[in-house]
C-alpha atoms as a printed R data frame, in Angstrom:
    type eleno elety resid chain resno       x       y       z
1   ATOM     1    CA   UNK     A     1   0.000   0.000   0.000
2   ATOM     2    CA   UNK     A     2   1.627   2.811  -1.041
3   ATOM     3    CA   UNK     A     3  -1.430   5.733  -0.688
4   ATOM     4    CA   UNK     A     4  -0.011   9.446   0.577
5   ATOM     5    CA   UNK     A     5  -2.591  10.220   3.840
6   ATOM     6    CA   UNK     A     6  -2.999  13.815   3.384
7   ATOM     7    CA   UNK     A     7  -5.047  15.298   6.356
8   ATOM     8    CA   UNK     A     8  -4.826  14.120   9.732
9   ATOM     9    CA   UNK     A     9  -6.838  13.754  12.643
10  ATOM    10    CA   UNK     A    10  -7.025  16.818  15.231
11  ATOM    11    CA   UNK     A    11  -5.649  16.531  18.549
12  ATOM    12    CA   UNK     A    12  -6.665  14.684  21.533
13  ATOM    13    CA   UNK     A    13  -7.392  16.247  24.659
14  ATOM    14    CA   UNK     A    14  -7.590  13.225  27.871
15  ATOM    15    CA   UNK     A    15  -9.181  15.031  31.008
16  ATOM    16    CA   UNK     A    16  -8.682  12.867  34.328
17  ATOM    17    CA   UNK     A    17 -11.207  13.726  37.382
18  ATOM    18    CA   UNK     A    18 -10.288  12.890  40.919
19  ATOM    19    CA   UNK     A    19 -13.229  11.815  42.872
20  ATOM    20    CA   UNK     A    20 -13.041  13.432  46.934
21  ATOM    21    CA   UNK     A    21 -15.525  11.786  49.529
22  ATOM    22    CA   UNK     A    22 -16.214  11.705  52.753
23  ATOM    23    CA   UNK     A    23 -16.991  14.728  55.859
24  ATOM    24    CA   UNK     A    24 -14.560  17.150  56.349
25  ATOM    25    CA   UNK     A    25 -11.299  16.270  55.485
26  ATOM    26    CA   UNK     A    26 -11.368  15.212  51.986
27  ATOM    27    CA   UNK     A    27  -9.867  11.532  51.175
28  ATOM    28    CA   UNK     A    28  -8.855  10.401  47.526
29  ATOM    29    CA   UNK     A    29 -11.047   7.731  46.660
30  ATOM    30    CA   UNK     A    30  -9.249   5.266  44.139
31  ATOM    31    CA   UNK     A    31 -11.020   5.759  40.487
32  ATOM    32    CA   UNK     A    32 -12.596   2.630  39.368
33  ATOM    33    CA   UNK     A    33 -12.144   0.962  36.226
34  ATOM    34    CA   UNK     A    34 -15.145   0.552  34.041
35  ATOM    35    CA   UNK     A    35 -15.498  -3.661  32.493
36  ATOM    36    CA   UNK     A    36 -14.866  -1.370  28.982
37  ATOM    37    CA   UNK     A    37 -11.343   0.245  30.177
38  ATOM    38    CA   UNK     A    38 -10.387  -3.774  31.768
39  ATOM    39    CA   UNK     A    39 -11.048  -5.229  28.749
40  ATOM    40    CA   UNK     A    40  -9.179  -2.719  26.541
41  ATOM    41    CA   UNK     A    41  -5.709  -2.907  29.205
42  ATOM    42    CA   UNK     A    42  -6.161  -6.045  28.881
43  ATOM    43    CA   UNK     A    43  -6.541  -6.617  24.963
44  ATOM    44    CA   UNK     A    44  -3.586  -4.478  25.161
45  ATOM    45    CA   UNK     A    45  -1.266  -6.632  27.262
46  ATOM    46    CA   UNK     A    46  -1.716  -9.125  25.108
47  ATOM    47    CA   UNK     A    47  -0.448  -7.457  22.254
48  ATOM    48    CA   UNK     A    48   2.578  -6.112  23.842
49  ATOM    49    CA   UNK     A    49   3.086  -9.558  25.045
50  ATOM    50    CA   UNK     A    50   2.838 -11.381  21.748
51  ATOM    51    CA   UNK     A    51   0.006 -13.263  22.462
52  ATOM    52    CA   UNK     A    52  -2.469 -11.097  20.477
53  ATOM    53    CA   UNK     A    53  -2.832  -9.358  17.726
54  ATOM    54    CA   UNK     A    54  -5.453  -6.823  15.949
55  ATOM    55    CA   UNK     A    55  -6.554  -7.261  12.428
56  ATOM    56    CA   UNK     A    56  -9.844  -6.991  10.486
57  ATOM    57    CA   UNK     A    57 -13.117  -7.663  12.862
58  ATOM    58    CA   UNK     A    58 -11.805  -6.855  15.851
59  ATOM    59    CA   UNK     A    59 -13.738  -4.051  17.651
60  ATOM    60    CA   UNK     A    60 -13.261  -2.265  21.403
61  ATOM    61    CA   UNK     A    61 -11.071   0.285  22.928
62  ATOM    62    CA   UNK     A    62  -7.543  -1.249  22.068
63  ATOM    63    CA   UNK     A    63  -8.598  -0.580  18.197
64  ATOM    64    CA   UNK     A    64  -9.800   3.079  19.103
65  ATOM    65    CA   UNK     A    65  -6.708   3.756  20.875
66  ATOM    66    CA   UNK     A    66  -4.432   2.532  17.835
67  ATOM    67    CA   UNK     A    67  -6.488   4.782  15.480
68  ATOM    68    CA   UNK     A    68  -5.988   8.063  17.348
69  ATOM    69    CA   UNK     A    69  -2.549   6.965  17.574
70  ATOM    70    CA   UNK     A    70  -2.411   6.505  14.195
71  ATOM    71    CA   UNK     A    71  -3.867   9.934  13.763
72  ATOM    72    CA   UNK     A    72  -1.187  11.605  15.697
73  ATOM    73    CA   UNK     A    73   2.005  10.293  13.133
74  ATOM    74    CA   UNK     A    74  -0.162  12.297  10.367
75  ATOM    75    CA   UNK     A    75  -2.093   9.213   8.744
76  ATOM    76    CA   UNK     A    76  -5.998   9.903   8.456
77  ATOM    77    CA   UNK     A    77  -7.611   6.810  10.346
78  ATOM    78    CA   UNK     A    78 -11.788   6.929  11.531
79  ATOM    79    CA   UNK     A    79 -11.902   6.210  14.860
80  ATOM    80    CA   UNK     A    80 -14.606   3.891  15.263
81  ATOM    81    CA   UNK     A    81 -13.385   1.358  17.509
82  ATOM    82    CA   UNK     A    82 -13.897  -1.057  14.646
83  ATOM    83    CA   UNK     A    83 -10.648  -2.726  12.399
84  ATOM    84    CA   UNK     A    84 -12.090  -2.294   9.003
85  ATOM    85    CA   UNK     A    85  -9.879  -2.585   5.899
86  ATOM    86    CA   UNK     A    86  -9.387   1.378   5.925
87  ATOM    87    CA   UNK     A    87  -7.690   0.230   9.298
88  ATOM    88    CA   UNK     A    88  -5.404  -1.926   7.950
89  ATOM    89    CA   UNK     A    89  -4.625  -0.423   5.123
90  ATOM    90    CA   UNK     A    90  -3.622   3.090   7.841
91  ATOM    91    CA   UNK     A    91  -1.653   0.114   9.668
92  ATOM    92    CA   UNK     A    92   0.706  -1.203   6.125
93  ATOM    93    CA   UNK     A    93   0.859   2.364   5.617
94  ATOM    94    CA   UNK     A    94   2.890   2.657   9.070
95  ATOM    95    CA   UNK     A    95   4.262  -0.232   8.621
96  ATOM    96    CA   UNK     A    96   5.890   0.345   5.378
97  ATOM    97    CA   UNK     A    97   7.282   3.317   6.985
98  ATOM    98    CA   UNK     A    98   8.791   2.381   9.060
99  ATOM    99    CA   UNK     A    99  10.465  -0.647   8.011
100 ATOM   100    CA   UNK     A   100   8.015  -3.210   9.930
101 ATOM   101    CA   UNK     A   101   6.070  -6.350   8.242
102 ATOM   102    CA   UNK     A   102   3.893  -4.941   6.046
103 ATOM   103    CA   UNK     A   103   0.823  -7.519   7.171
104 ATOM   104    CA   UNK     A   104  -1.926  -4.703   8.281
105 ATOM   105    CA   UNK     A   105  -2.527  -6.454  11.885
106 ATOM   106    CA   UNK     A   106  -1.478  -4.716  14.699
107 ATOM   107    CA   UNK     A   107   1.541  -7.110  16.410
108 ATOM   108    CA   UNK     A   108   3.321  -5.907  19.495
109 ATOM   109    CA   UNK     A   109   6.498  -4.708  16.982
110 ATOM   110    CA   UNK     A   110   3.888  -2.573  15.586
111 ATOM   111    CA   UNK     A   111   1.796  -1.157  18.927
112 ATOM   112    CA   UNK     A   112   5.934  -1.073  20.367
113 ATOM   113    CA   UNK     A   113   6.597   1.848  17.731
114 ATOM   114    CA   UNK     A   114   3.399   3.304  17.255
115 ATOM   115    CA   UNK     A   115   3.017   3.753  21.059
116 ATOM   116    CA   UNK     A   116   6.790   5.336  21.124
117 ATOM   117    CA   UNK     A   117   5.773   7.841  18.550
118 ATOM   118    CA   UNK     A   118   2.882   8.929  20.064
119 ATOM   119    CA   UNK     A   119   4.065   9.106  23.726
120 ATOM   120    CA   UNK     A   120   3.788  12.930  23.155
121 ATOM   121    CA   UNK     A   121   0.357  12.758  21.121
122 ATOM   122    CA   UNK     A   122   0.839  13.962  17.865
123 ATOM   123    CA   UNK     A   123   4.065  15.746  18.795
124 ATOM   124    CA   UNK     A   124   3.287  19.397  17.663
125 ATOM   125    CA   UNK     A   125   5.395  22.272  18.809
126 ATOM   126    CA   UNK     A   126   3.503  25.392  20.167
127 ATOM   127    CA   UNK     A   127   5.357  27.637  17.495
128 ATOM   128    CA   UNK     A   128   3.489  25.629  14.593
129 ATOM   129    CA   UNK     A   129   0.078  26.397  16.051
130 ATOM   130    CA   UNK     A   130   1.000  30.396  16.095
131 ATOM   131    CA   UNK     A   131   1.925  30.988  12.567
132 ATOM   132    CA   UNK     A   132  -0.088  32.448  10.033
133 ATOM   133    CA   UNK     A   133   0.940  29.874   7.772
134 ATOM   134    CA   UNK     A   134   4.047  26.843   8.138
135 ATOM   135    CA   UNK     A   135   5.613  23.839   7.426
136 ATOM   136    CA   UNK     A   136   6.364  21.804  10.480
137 ATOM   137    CA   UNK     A   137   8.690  19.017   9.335
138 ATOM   138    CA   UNK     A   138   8.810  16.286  12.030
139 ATOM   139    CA   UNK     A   139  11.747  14.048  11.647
140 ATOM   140    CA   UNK     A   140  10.884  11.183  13.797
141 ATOM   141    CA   UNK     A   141   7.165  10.784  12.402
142 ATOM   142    CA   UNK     A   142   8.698  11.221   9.191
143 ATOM   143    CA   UNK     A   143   6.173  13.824   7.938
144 ATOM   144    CA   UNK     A   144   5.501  17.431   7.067
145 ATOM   145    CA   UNK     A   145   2.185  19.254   8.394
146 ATOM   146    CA   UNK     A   146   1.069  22.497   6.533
147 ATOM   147    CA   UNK     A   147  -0.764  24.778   9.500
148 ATOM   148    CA   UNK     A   148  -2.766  27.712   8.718
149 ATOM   149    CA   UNK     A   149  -3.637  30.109  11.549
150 ATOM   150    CA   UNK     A   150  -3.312  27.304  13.797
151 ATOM   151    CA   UNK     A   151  -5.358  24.364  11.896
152 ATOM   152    CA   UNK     A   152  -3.727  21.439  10.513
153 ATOM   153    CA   UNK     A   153  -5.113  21.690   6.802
154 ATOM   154    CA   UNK     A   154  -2.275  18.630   5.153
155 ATOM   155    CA   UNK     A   155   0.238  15.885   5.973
156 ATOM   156    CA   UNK     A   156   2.522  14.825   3.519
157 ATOM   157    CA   UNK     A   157   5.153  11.834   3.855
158 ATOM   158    CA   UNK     A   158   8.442  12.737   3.813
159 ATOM   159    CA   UNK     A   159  11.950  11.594   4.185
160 ATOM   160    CA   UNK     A   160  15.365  13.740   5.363
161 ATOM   161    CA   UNK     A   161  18.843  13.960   4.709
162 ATOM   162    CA   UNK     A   162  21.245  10.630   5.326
163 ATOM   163    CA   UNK     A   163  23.925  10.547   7.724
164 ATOM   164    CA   UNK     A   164  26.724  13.296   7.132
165 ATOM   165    CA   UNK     A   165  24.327  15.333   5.233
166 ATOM   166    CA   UNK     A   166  21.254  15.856   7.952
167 ATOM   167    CA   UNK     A   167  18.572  18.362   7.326
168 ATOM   168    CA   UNK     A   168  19.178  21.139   9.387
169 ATOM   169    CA   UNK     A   169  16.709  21.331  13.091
170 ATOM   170    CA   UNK     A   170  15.456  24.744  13.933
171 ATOM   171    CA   UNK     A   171  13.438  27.401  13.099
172 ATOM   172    CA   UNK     A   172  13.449  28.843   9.497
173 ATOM   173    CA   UNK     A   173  11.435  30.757   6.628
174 ATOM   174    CA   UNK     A   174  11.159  29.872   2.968
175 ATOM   175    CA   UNK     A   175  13.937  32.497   1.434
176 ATOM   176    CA   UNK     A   176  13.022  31.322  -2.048
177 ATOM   177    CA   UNK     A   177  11.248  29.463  -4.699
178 ATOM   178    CA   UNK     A   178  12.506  27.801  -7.999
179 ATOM   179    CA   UNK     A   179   9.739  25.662 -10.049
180 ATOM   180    CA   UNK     A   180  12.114  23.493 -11.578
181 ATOM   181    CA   UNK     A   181  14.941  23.371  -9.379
182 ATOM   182    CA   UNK     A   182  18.041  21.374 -10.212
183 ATOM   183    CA   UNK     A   183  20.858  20.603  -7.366
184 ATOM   184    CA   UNK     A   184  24.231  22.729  -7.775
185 ATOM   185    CA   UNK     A   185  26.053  20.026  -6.075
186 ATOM   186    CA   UNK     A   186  24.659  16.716  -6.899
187 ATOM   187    CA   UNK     A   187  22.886  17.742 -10.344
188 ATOM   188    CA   UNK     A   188  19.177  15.968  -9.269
189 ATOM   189    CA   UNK     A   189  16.286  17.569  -9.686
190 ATOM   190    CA   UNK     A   190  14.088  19.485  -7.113
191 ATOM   191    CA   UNK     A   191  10.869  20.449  -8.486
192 ATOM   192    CA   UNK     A   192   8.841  22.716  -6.627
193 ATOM   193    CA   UNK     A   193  11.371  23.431  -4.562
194 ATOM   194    CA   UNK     A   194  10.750  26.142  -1.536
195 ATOM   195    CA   UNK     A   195  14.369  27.119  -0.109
196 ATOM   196    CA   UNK     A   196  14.597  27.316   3.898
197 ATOM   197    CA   UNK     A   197  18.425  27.216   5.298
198 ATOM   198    CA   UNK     A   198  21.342  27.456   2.345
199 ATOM   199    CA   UNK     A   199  20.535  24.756   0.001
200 ATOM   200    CA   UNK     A   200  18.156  22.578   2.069
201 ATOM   201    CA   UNK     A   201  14.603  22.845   0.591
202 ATOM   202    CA   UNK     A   202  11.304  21.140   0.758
203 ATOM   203    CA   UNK     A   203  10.321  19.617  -2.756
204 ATOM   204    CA   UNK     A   204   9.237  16.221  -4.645
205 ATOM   205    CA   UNK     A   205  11.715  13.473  -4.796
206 ATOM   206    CA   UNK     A   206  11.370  11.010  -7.679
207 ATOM   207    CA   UNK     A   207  13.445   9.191  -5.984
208 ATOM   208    CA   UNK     A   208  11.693   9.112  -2.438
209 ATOM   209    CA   UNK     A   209   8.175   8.268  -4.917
210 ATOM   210    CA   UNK     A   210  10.475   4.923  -6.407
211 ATOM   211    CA   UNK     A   211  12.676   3.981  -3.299
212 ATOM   212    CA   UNK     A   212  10.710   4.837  -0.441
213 ATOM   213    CA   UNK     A   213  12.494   5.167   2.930
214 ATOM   214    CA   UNK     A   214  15.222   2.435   1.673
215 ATOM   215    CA   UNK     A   215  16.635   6.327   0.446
216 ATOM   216    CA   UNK     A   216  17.573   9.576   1.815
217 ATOM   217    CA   UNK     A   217  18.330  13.215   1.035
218 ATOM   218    CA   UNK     A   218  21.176  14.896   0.680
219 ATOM   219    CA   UNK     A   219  19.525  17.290   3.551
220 ATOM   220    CA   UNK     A   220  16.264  18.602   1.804
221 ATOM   221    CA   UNK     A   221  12.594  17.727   3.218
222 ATOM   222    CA   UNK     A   222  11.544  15.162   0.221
223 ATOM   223    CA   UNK     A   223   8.086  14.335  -0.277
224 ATOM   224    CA   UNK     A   224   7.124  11.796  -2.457
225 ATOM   225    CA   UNK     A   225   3.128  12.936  -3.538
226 ATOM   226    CA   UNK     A   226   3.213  14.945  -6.679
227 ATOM   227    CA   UNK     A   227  -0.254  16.211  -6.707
228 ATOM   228    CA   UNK     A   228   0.670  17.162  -2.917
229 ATOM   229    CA   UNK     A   229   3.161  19.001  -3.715
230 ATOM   230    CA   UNK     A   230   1.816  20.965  -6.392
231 ATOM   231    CA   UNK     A   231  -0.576  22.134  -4.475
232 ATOM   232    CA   UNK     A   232   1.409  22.996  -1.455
233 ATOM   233    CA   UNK     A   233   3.613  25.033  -3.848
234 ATOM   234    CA   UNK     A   234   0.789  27.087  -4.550
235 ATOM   235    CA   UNK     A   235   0.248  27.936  -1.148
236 ATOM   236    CA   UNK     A   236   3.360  28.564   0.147
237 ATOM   237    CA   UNK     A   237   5.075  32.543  -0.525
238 ATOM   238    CA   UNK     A   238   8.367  33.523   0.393
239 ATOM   239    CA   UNK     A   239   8.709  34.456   3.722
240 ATOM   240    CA   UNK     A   240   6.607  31.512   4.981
241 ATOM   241    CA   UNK     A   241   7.880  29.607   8.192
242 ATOM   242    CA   UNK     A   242   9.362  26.417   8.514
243 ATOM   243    CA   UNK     A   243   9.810  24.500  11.969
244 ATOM   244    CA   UNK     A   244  11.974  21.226  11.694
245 ATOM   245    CA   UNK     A   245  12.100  19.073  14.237
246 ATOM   246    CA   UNK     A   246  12.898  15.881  15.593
């Protein structure tokens, strides 16, 4: 499956409420866990264990949780607390990314890395949410959000430079455009290509669309979904921020 999500879910707020009883001074009473919330933790513990795993039919909590996790690395997942096939296909998508087995059932490998990328929700930085208009590249989700005034409005895929030749962390703006770019140093080409620090840009990869992550960059933001980037071409002027971060 090799289908570019392009909008992602929102994030996901988790209030907790701590229950006082009793006459005058006020004791903690311990919160008690509902048959739903046993049965999810539980579901769960399997999984991580290797005993279990999620796929196609299965319905409850444990699937709810892995769609809004799923959600939070940038690929578009209902949460329905059902596995359906658009399910699976979210999971191979994650899986293909990063370099697990590509079987679209949930495993403990797979929960083990989806619950490390999300241990901060959908990892977000306050200074994207402020910004008239950015590019957030995240480098350990391996994606790109495009935020206007504060809503997430696309996520692309996208890979970063190899070893030696890292894309640049930090805060930056787009210093300049070229349609049809073409490296100075390496003589590829860089279509679309919107100019942030020196020669590091954000711009389609052929060679990210063919190779995948079994590729990198020589230090640019490569996305591999043409019609993608066209568009985000369009909407992006000079001047316009760009946040990467791992």
């Amino acid at each position: 499956m090799r289908q570019t999500i392009r909008i992602s879910g929102g994030l996901v707020a988790i209030a907790t409420a701590l229950a006082l009883g009793g006459v005058g001074t006020a004791h903690a009473t311990p919160a008690s866990t509902s048959p739903a919330k046993a049965k999810t933790h539980k579901t769960i513990a399997m999984v991580e264990a290797g005993k279990a795993r999620l796929k196609v039919g299965d319905s409850g909590g444990a699937i709810g949780s892995v769609q809004r996790r799923l959600n939070n690395v940038g690929i578009a997942t209902p949460v329905t607390g059902t596995y359906s096939a658009a399910t699976s296909r979210s999971v191979e998508h994650f899986q293909w990314k990063f370099f697990l087995d590509e079987s679209g059932e949930v495993n403990r490998h797979t929960l083990a890395r989806l619950k490390d990328l999300t241990k901060h929700g959908a990892h977000i930085p306050n200074y994207c949410l402020h910004q008239k208009k950015i590019m957030c590249a995240d480098k350990s989700q391996k994606v790109l959000r495009y935020f206007k005034k504060g809503k997430l409005v696309r996520v692309l895929d996208a890979r970063f430079g190899a070893p030696g030749v890292g894309t640049r962390e930090g805060n930056f703006h787009v210093t300049h455009k070229i349609y049809d770019g073409i490296s100075s140093l390496y003589g590829t080409p860089m279509p679309r290509a919107m100019y942030f620090s020196g020669g590091q840009a954000v711009h389609f990869s052929k060679y990210f669309k063919a190779d995948g992550y079994n590729g990198a960059s020589h230090g640019c933001v490569n996305l591999r979904d043409w019609k993608g980037v066209n568009w985000l071409y369009r909407q992006i002027p000079v001047g316009t921020p760009v946040k990467v971060y791992h």
